[in-house]
N, C-alpha and C positions, 0 to 999 in steps of 0.2 A: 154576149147573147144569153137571157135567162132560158132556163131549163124548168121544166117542171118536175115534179115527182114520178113521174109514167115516162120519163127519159134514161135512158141509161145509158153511159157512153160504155162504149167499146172498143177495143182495139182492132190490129185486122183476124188476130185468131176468134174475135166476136168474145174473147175474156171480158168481165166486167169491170173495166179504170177501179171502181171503187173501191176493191177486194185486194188489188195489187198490192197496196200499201201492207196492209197483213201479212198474205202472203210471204215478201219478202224480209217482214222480219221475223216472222218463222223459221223461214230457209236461212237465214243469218244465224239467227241463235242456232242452227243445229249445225252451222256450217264453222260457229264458233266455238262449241264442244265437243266436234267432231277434231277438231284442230288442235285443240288442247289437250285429246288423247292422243294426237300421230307426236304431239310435240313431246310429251313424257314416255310416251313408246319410246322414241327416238333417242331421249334424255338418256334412258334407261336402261338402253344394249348403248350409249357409245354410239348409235351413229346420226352424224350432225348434218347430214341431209337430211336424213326423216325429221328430226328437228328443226330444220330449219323452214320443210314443208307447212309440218304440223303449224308451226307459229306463223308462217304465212297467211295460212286458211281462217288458223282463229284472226287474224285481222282485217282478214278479205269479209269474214263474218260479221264481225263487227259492224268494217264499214257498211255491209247490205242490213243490217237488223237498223241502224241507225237512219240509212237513206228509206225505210219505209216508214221507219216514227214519222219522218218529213213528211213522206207520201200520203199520210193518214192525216195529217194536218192540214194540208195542201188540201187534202180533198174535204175535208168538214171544213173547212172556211171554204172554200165553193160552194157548200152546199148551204151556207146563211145567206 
């Protein structure tokens, strides 16, 4: 189904689909930095839980900063 410019899709919080893709890779990259300080924190008194958190997050971050490059792609090829 085409869409025109005066459309905008939305989810059910009424967010606009198109901004998501940003969005999360925003929250990725911060989620990935964020993670890389719990991880050297951790490194750095000795304890390998916080390390092991830390390096968690930085690749929980990752994976979300990556899955919105997609999201942004996904949605400019919709939008040709």
């Amino acid at each position: 189904m085409a869409t025109d410019d005066t459309t905008t899709n939305t989810d059910a919080q009424g967010k606009d689909l198109g901004t998501q893709g940003v969005e999360d890779t925003v929250k990725g990259k911060v989620n990935e930095a964020a993670g890389k300080v719990q991880k050297n924190v951790g490194k750095a008194v000795g304890d390998d839980e916080t390390e092991a958190k830390g390096k968690a997050r930085e690749v929980g971050g990752k994976v979300q900063s990556k899955a919105g490059e997609v999201e942004q792609k996904v949605d400019d090829a919709l939008k040709q």
